[in-house]
C-alpha positions as CSV (number, residue, x, y, z in Angstrom):
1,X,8.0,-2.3,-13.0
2,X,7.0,-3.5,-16.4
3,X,4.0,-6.2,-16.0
4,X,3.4,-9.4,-18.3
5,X,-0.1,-10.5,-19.3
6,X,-3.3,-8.7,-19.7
7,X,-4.5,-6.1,-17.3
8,X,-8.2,-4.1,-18.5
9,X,-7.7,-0.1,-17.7
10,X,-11.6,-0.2,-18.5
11,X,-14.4,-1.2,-20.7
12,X,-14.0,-2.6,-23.7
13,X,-15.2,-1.5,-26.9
14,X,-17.4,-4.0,-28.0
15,X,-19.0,-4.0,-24.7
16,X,-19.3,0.2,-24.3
17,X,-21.0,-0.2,-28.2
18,X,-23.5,-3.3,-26.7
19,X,-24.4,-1.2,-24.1
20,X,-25.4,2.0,-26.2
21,X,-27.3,-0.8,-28.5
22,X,-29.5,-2.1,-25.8
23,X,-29.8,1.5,-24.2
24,X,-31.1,2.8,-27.8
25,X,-33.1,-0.3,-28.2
26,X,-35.1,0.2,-25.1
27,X,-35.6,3.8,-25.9
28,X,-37.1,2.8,-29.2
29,X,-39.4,0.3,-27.0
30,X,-40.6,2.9,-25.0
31,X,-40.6,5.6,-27.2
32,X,-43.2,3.0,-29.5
33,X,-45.0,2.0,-25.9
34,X,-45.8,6.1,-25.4
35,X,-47.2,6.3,-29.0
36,X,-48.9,3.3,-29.3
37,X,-50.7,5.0,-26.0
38,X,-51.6,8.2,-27.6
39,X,-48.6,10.2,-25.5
40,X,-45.5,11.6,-27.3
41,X,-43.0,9.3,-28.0
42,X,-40.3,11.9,-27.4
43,X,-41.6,11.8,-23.7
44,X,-39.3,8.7,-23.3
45,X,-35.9,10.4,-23.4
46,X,-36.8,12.8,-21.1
47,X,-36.1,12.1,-17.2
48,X,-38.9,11.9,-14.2
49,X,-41.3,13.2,-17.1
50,X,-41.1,10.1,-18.8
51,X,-42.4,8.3,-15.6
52,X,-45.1,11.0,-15.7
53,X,-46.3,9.6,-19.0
54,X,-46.0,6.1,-18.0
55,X,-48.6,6.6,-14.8
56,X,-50.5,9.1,-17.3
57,X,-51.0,5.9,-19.2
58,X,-51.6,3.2,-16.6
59,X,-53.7,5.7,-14.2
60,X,-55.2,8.2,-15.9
61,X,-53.1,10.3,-13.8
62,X,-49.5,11.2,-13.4
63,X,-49.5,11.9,-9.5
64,X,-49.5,8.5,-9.1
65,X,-45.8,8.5,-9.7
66,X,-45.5,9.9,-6.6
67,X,-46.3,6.6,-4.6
68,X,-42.7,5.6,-5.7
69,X,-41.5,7.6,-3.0
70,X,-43.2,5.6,0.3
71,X,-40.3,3.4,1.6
72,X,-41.1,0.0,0.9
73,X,-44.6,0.6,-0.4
74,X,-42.8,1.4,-3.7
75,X,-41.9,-1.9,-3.8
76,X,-45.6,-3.3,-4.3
77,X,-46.8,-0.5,-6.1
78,X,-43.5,-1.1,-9.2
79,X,-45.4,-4.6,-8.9
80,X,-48.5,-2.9,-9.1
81,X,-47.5,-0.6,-12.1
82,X,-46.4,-3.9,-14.0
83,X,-49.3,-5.4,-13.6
84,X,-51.5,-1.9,-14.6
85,X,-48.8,-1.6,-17.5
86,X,-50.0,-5.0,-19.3
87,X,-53.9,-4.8,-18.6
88,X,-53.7,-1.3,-20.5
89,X,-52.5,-3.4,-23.5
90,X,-54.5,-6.1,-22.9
91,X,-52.2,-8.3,-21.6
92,X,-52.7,-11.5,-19.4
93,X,-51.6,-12.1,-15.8
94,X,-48.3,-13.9,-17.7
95,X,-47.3,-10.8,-19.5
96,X,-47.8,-8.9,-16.2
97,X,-45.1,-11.8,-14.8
98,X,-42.8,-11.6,-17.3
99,X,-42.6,-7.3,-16.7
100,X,-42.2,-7.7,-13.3
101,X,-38.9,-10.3,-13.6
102,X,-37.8,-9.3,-17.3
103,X,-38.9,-5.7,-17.6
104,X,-36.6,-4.7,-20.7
105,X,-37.4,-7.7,-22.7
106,X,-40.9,-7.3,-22.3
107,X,-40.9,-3.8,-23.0
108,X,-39.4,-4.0,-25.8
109,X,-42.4,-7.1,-26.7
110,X,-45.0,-4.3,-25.9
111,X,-43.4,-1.7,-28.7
112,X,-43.1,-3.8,-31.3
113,X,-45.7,-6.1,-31.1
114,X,-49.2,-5.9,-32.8
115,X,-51.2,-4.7,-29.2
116,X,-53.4,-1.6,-28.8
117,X,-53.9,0.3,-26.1
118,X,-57.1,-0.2,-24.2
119,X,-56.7,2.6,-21.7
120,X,-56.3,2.4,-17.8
121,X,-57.7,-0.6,-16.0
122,X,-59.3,-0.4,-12.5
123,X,-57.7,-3.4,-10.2
């Protein structure tokens, strides 16, 4: 039976080509957040490594990742990690906020803006 009106078999272009924007966007973010930090910036593409590189860069240590595993203790220590993430740039308790409820945007505010890294912060 031959319908009338508009039925989506899918995604739409413009929205499959917005996604692969921000996706590439964030990448770039990251990839700028790793070398800004002294790490590889290829390191972002790469799966559970680049996680590695992130608690490399907030710890000192990339066993820390391994925290993330604890049923609901990961919770607090993502928070945790947020928080570590913007004191190693030298970023206020706002900045650490703003991770924790708008990770991507902020991200991408910690590649392109003018911060350093200061190294890993005790708490």
């Amino acid at each position: 039976m031959y319908t009338y009106g508009y039925e989506s078999s899918g995604p739409s272009a413009v929205s499959v080509i917005v996604s692969i924007a921000v996706c590439v966007l964030l990448i770039v973010a990251e990839w700028k957040v790793f070398t800004k930090a002294g790490k590889p910036g290829w390191a972002a593409i790469i799966p559970i490594y680049n996680v590695w590189t992130l608690y490399k860069i907030i710890c000192g240590r990339g066993t820390a990742m391994f925290r993330l595993l604890i049923p609901f203790y990961n919770i607090y220590w993502m928070i945790k990690t947020d928080i570590k993430l913007a004191k190693a740039f030298g970023k206020g308790t706002g900045f650490a906020v703003g991770l924790i409820f708008l990770e991507p945007i902020f991200i991408c505010i910690l590649g392109f803006d003018g911060s350093t890294y200061v190294g890993p912060q005790d708490m």
